[in-house]
Structures are given as C-alpha cells and as structure tokens.
N, C-alpha and C positions, 0 to 999 in steps of 0.2 A: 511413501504413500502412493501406489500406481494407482492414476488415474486421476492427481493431482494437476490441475492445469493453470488454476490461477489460484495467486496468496493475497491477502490483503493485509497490509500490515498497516496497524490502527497505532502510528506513532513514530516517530524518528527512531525511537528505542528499539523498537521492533522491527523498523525499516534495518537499522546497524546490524541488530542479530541476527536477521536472518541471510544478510549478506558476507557476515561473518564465518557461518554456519556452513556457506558454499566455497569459504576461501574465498572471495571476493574482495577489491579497494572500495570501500567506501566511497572515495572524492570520484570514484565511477561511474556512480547510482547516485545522482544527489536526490536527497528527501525534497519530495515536495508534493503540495496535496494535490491528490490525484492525477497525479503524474505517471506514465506505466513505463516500468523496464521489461523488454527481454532478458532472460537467465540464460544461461551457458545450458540448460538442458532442453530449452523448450518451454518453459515454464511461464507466466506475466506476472509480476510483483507489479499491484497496484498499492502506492502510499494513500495514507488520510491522516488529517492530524487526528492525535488520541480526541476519544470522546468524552473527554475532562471536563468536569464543572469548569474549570477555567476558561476553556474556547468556547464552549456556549454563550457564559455571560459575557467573554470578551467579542464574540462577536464572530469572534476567528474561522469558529465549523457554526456552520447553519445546518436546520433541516435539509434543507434543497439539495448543498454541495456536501453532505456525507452522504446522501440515497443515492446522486452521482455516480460515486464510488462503487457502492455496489450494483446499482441498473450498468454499468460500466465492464463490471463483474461478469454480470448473467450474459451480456451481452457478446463475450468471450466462449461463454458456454455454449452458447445456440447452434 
C-alpha cells in the first residue's frame, strides 16, 4: 500500500501476523499496548489490546488508553 505509514494492530494476533508477514522474530517486537515499533521499511506498528468484550469489562482497554492509540496515530501523520 504506498503511502502506508503507520499500522495499528488491534491485538497480539495481529501484532504476530503482521510481523510474520515482514519476516520478522517476534521476541523482537514484543506486544504491548500502545507501545510503537520501527519496521525495517520505514513504517510505525502501534500495538492495542483487541477491543474484546473482555478487556472492556476486565478493565484491561479503557476509553482513554485505546483513543491514545490512535490520537498516537494521527500524530505520526501530521
């Protein structure tokens, strides 16, 4: 996709495949929310934990710390 610059991937799962996807080790890029990696092209992979009924009720992703993520995001854009 040219013109891609920042990925967000909404999950561990999706954190694994998209670093899977570049050839990448895992134990390189550890998951963690909202945490950002440099990619080998240029690119910023921002993690968040998925937005599971689970982490809401558990507590785990709030409002605040997944719009983080993405104000996080834009802010790469600008």
């Amino acid at each position: 996709m040219p013109g891609l610059k920042v990925i967000v991937a909404l999950g561990a799962i999706a954190h694994q495949a998209l670093l899977w996807s570049y050839g990448l080790k895992v134990k390189e890029y550890p998951f963690g929310h909202n945490v950002r990696h440099q990619l080998p092209d240029g690119r910023t992979l921002i993690d968040s934990y998925h937005c599971s009924g689970y982490n809401w009720r558990t507590g785990r992703l709030t409002r605040e710390s997944f719009e983080a993520v993405f104000a996080g995001a834009k802010s790469l854009l600008a």
